[in-house]
N, C-alpha and C positions, 0 to 999 in steps of 0.2 A: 493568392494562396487559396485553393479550394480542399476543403477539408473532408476526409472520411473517416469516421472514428469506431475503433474497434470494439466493445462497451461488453463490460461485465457486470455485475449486480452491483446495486448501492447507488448512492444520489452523486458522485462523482462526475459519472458523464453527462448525465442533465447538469449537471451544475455549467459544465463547461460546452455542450453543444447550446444552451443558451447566453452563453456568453458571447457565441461567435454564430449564430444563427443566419446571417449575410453570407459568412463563408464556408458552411456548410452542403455538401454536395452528397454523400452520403455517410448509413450508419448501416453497420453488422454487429447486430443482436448474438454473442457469443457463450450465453447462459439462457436458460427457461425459461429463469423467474426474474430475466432483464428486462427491461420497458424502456420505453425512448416516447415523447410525452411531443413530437414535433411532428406531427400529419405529413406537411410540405415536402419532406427529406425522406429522398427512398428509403427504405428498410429494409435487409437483409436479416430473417432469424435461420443461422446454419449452426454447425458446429465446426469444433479446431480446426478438423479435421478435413475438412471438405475448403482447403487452399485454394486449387483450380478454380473454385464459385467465388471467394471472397476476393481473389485476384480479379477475379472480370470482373465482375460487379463494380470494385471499386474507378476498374477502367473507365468501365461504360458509363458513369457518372463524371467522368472530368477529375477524378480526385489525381491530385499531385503530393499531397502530404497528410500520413494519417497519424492519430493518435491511438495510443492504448492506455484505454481505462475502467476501474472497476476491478469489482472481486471475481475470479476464476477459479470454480470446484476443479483443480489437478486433475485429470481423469488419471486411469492407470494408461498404459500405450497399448492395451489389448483393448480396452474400451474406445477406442477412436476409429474411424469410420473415414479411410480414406479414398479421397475421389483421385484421379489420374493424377491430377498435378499435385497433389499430396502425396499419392507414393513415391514420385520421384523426388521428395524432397523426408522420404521417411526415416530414409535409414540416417541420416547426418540429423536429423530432430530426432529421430531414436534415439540415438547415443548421449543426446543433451539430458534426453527425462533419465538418464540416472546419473548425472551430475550435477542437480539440483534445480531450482528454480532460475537461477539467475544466469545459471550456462543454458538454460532453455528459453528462457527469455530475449538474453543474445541472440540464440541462434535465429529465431522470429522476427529479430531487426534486421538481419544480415539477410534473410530472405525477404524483407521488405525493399531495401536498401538494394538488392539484388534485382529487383522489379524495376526499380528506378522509383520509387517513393523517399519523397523528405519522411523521417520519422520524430515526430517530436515528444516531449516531455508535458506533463500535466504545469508544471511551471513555467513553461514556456508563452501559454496558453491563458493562465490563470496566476500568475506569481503571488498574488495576496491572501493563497492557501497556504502557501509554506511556512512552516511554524517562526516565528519570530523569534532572537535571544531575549531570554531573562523571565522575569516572573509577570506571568499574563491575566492573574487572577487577582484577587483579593489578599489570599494565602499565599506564603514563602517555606522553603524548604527550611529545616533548624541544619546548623551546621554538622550536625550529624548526619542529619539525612541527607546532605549535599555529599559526606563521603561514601554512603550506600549508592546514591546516582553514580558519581564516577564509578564506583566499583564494577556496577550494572553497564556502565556506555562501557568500559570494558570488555567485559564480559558478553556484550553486543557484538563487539569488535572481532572479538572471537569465534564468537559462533559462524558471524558471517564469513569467514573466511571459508570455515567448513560450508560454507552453502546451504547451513540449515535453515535460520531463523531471522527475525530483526527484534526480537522481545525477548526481557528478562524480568525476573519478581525479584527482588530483593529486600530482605530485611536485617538492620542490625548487622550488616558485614557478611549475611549470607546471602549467596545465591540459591532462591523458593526452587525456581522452577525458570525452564527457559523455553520457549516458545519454537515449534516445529508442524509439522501438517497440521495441527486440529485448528491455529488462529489463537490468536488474540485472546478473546474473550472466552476459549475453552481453559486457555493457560491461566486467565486469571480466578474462575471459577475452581481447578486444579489445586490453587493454591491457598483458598480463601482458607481451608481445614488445616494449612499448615504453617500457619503463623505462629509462632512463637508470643509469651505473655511480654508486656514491654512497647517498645515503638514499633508502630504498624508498617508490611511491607508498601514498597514504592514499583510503579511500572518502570521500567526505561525502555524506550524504542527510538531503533537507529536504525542507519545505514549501512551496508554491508560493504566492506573496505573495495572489494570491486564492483561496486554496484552499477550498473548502467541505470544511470540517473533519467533515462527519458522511460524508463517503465519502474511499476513496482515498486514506489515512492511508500514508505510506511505511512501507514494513516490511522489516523483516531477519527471518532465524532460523538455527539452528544451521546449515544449509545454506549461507548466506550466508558463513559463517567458514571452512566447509570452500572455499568457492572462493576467498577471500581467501590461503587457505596454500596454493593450489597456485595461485596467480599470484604469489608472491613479494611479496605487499601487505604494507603494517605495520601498518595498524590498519582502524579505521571511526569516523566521525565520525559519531552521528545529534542532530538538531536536537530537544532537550531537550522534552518534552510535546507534540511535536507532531511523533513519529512511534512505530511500534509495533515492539516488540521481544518477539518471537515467541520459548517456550523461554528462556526468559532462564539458568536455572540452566546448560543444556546449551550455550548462546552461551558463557558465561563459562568453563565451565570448558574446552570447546575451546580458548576464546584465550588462556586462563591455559597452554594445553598447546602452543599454536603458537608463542607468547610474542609476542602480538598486540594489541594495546589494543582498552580499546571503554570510548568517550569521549560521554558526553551534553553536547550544546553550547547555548549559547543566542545568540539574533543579538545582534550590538553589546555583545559580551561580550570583551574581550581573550583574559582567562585563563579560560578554562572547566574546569579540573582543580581 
C-alpha cells in the first residue's frame, strides 16, 4: 500500500501520516494554514482546484491509495482556480457544490476511483479514533438528558438527510440550534445565550444517513470541550463508531475537569450508558 493523503487543517492528518510513515509516498497541502511535520514525504501545497497537478503528483510518487483528511474552508465554485484537468471535471463537481457537502465529497471519490486510486477512510487507517459506545469519562448523562441526546441523534438524522449538518444543541426537549456552514464550535458559541434556566444544553454529533464513511467522519477534540465549558453546555453526545474523537486522553480528562460527560451513542438505542 503506498499512501498519498489529501490533508486539510487540524492534527488529524499528522496524527495518521505518522502512523503509517513507511507507507507514505506523498502528501497535498489542501489549506494555507495546513502543515505536514514529515521532511522525507514530497509535499504538494495546491488548491481544490488545480486536479490535473494533484493527479500527477500523486502518480509521480507511486501513490496507489489515498486518504482525505482534515478540515476544508468550502470555498464558493467562483472562488476556485481551475487547471485543465479541473475543468474537465468542473462541470459534474459543479453541480455537486449545490447539493451539499456529502454529494460533493462523493463526487471527489468517484473521481479518485475514476484515476484508479484505492480511497480509504480515516478508520480504516487509524480505528482507535473512532468514538467507542457508552460513557468515556467520569460523568454520565441523567436519564433526562439521555432523552435530549436521542431527541438530538434525531434530529442529526434529519438534518443529514437534507445534506446540511452532523450537530445539534439540545436542551430540555428543545432543539438550540443545529449545525451548518459556520462549524461546530460557531454553533455552540450560537447557542451558549440561548439556554434556557434549568438543565443545561447537550451537543450530539452524528452521522449523516448517507454518509460516505471514508470522508468527513464528525469529529470532536480537546478544543471542542474547552468551548463546551465556556458555553455553559453539559456534555456531548457522539454517535458510537461513526464518528472521530481526536485526543481522546486530553478530551477526557478536561471533561472529567469541567464535570462534563462524553457519551458514545448508538441509533435506536434507548440507553446508551
Amino acid at each position: 500500500m503506498n499512501l498519498g493523503f489529501l490533508c486539510g487543517n487540524g492534527t488529524l492528518p499528522q496524527l495518521l501520516v505518522q502512523a503509517h510513515q513507511n507507507e507514505t509516498r506523498a502528501i497535498v497541502l489542501l489549506e494555507k494554514r495546513a502543515e505536514m511535520h514529515l521532511p522525507k514525504v514530497p509535499c504538494l501545497q495546491t488548491s481544490i482546484g488545480k486536479i490535473g497537478a494533484i493527479l500527477q503528483f500523486l502518480k509521480e510518487q507511486g501513490v496507489d491509495t489515498v486518504v482525505m483528511a482534515g478540515a476544508l474552508q468550502r470555498p464558493t465554485l467562483s472562488e476556485i482556480t481551475f487547471d485543465s484537468t479541473g475543468l474537465k471535471w468542473s462541470e459534474s463537481l459543479g453541480q455537486k457544490f449545490f447539493q451539499g457537502d456529502d454529494a460533493l465529497l462523493r463526487g471527489i471519490v468517484a473521481l479518485l476511483e475514476k484515476e484508479e486510486f484505492t480511497v480509504l477512510g480515516v478508520q480504516d487507517l487509524l480505528a482507535s479514533l473512532l468514538t467507542p459506545p457508552g460513557t468515556l469519562g467520569t460523568h454520565s448523562p441523567t436519564r433526562e438528558e439521555q432523552q435530549d441526546i436521542a431527541i438530538g441523534l434525531n434530529a442529526v438524522k434529519q438534518l443529514g438527510l437534507a445534506d446540511i449538518g452532523q450537530a445539534v444543541i439540545v436542551q430540555q426537549g428543545l432543539v438550540l440550534g443545529v449545525e451548518a456552514i459556520e462549524g461546530t464550535h460557531a454553533l455552540i458559541a450560537r447557542c451558549a445565550s440561548l439556554q434556557r434556566a434549568g438543565r443545561s444544553a447537550i451537543l450530539v454529533k452524528g452521522s449523516k444517513p448517507q454518509q460516505e464513511m471514508r470522508v468527513d467522519l464528525p469529529t470532536i477534540g480537546a478544543d471542542t470541550i474547552d468551548a463546551l465549558h465556556a458555553a455553559g453546555l453539559r456534555g456531548v453526545a457522539l454517535e458510537a463508531r461513526k464518528t472521530i474523537l481526536l485526543d481522546r486522553e486530553e478530551v477526557l480528562k478536561k471533561s472529567d475537569t469541567y464535570e462534563l460527560f462524553v457519551v458514545g451513542i448508538e441509533e435506536n438505542t434507548d440507553d446508551n450508558t
